[in-house]
C-alpha angles and dihedrals in degrees: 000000000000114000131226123269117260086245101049097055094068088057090056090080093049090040088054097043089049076060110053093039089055098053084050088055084048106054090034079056097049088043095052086037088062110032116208106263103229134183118253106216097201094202117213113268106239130183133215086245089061093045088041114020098159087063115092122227133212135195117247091247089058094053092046089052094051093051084051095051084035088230098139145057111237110213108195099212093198133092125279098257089047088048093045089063106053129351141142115280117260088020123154110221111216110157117234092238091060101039095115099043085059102038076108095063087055134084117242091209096057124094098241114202114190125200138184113183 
């Protein structure tokens, strides 16, 4: 058996690693050639009026109006540091997390208007 020439064994390694890397390319190639067939689940679109339909819901321009006219009570629905960046003016911020816990704090006669964006 004839051995290999002193020059040729440090090229074994990199020999060894072209192929490799060359076997990866392959099998990434084959993967992206035949994409893996998946099922698409179309949920059902669903409004806030179908999940609360006792809850009564009013048209941006109204509300616009009854801040003008300061009719309403704005409730701001997010959480403090959400409301501390930006919020209407006046708001009340009562995260929505916590709603139930304040109706107390607010009066029954107002016309209360939540938000949340």
């Amino acid at each position: 058996m004839k051995q290999s020439p002193k020059n040729i064994r440090p090229l074994i390694p990199i020999i060894a690693g072209l192929g490799f890397l060359l076997i990866a390319l392959a099998v990434i190639m084959l993967q992206t050639a035949s994409p893996q067939k998946t099922s698409i689940i179309t949920p059902q679109l669903l409004t806030d009026s179908d999940v609360y339909p006792e809850v009564y819901r009013i048209s941006a321009e109204d509300a616009k109006a009854a801040y003008d006219q300061k009719s309403a009570v704005f409730v701001d629905t997010r959480d403090a540091g959400s409301f501390k960046r930006v919020h209407i003016p006046g708001a009340i911020n009562i995260p929505s997390n916590k709603v139930e816990a304040n109706l107390g704090k607010l009066n029954k006669s107002d016309w209360i208007i939540t938000y949340c964006t």
